[in-house]
Each structure stands twice: as structure tokens, then as C-alpha cells.
C-alpha positions as CSV (number, residue, x, y, z in Angstrom):
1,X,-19.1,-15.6,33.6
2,X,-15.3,-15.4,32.7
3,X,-13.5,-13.1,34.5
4,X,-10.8,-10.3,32.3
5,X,-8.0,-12.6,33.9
6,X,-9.6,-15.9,32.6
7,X,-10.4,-14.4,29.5
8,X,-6.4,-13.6,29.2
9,X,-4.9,-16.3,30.2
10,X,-7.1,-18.8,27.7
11,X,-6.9,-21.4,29.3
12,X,-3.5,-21.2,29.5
13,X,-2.6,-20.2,25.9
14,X,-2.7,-16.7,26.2
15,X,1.1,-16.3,26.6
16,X,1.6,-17.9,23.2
17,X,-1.9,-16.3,21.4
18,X,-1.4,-12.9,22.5
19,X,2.1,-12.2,21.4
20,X,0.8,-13.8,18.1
21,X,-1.4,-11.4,17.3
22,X,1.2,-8.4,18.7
23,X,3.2,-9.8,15.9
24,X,1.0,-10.3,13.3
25,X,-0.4,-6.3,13.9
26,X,3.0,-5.4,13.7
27,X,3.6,-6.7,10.7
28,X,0.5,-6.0,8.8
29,X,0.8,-2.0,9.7
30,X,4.3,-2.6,8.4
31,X,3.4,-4.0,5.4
32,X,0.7,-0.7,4.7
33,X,3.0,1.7,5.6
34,X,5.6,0.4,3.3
35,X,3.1,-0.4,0.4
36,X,1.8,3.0,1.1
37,X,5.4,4.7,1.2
38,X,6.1,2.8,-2.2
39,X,2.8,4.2,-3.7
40,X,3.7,7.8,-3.3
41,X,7.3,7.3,-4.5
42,X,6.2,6.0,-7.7
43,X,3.4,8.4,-8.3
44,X,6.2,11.1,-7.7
45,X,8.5,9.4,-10.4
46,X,5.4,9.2,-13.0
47,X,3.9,12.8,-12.6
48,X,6.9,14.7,-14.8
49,X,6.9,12.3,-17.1
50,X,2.8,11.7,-17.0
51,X,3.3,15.8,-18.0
52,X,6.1,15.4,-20.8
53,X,3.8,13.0,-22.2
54,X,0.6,14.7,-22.3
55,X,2.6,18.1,-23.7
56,X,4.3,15.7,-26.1
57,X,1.1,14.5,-27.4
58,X,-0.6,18.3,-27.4
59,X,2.0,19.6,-30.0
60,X,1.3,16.7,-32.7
61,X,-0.4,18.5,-35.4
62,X,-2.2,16.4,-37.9
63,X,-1.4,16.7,-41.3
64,X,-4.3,15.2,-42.9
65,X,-2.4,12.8,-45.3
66,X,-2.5,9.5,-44.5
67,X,-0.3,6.7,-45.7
68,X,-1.5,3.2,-46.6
């Protein structure tokens, strides 16, 4: 049975495997929190004008004549 140590070390690979995946986790919770950061910018940006557009949209009255 391999011990914790053994298990670390990999055969002596874990110096360059487990900073690998340190990096990689780094830059995957980067990449969420950014994407996520972006995500609520741009709904922030697109509720007024998701508003302007629906009140725009309430106030057209039909008029019933249609031209062809």
C-alpha cells in the first residue's frame, strides 16, 4: 500500500504535476470569476434599456389601417 509521501512524490513527478494542477485551478477560478464579473456588468447595462424598450413598445397604439 502507498504511503501519503509516495503517493506525493509520484514517483518522482510530483514536483512538476502538483504545481500543474495549482496552476491550472488558478486559472480556471480566474476565468469564472471574470466570466461571472462580465455577466453581471452587461446585465446591468441591458436592464434600463431592456425597460425603455418594453415602455416604448406599451405606448404604440394601433391604428387599425394597414398599408399594403
Amino acid at each position: 500500500m502507498l504511503t501519503l509521501n509516495e503517493f506525493l512524490d509520484m514517483g518522482g513527478y510530483g514536483v512538476f504535476v502538483w504545481p500543474s494542477y495549482g496552476v491550472s485551478a488558478v486559472i480556471l477560478i480566474s476565468l469564472i470569476v471574470l466570466s461571472l464579473r462580465h455577466l453581471r456588468k452587461v446585465e446591468r447595462e441591458l436592464k434600463p434599456l431592456e425597460a425603455d424598450r418594453k415602455s416604448r413598445r406599451r405606448r404604440k397604439v394601433p391604428t387599425g389601417d394597414t398599408v399594403r
